[in-house]
N, C-alpha and C positions, 0 to 999 in steps of 0.2 A: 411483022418481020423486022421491024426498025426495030422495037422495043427489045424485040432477041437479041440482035445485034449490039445494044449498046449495053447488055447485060453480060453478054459474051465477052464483049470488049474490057468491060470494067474486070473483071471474074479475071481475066486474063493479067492486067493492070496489077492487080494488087501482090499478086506473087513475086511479077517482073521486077516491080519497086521495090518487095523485102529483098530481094537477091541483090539488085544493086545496091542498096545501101548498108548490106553489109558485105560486100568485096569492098566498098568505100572505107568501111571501119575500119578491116583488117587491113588494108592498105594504110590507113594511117595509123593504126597501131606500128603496122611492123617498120614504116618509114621513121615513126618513135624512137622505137626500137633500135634501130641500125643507128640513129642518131648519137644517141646517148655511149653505144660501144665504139663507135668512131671518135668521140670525143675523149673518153679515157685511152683510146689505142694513140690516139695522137699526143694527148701527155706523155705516153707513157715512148712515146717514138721519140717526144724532144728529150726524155731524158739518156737516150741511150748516144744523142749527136754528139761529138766528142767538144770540148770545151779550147781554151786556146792553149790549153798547156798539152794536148792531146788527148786526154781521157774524158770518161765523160761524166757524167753524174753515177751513174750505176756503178760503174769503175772504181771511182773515188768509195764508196757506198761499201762498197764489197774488200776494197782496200786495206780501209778502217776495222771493220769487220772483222780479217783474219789476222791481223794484225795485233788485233785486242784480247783477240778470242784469249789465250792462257790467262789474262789478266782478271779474266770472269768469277766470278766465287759462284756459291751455290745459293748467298743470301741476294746477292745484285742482281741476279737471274730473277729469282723471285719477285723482285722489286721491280722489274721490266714487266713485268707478268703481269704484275697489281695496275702499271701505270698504262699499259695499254687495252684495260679489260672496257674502258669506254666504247673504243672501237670497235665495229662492226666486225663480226666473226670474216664475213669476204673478205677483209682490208686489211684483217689484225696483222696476220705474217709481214705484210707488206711496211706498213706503219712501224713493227719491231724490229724489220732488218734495217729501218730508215735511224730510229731510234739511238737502235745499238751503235750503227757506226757515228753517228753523233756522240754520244759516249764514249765510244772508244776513242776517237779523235781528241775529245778533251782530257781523257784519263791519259791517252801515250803523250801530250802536250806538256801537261802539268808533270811528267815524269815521276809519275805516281807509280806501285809497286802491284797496285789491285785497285778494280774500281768498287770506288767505294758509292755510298746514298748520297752522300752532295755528286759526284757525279752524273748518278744519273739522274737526280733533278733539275741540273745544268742542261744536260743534252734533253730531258724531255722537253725542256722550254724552247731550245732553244730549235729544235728539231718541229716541233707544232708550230703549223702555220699559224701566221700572224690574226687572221680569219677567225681562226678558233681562239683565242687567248681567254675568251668569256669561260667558255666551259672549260678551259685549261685550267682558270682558276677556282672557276667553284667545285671543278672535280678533287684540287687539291686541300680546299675547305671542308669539301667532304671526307676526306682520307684525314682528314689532322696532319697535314703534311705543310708546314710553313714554308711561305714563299716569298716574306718579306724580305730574306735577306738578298732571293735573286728579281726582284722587281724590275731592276736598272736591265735585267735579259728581257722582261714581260712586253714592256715599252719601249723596246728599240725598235 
């Protein structure tokens, strides 16, 4: 009768154990999970907080944007296109509307008439986090797109 019992016992044991440890898993996957989306909601919260001129980052962002927009050609477009295809398909819109109004913001500055390719190589750089600047420039190595004359943007 003992021997039953601790045969029973064990029989019983090994199910109970797969079961807890994997509500364990997926507990910490999805705690992961919620992680990681809470951390891009919260960037993406600081950039809508308005700044001290009252607008905020997204504002400015969008500002630029329409403001540029007639200025656009159909070859600078293109040129956005080429220079954001690094980035990730999720992030690219995101990355190209950041881009753009950088561009644009240098293009309506310089009172220029249309943005031209030193534009947007200004705002790509200058628009790419400091973080990335390695693969900013081998990606421009790669494309034969010289960037020594905006270096003095690379290293600020």
């Amino acid at each position: 009768m003992y021997l039953f019992n601790n045969l029973l016992y064990a029989a019983v044991e090994g199910p109970n154990r797969w079961f807890m440890n994997s509500i364990a898993f997926w507990g910490f996957v999805m705690l992961a999970t919620m992680t990681v989306g809470g951390f891009f909601m919260f960037r993406k919260f600081l950039k809508v907080l308005p700044k001290a001129d009252g607008k905020s980052k997204l504002d400015w962002q969008n500002y630029w944007v329409e403001r540029s927009r007639p200025l656009w050609t159909d070859e600078a477009k293109g040129f956005l296109d080429k220079l954001v295809s690094p980035v990730p398909q999720a992030f690219r819109d995101i990355a190209k509307h950041s881009i753009a109004a950088e561009i644009g913001k240098i293009t309506i500055e310089s009172g220029a008439s249309e943005v031209t390719r030193d534009h947007c190589i200004k705002g790509y750089i200058i628009a790419t986090p400091k973080r990335d600047n390695k693969f900013l420039m081998k990606f421009l190595k790669k494309n034969e797109i010289d960037y020594l004359p905006y270096q003095h943007l690379i290293n600020k």
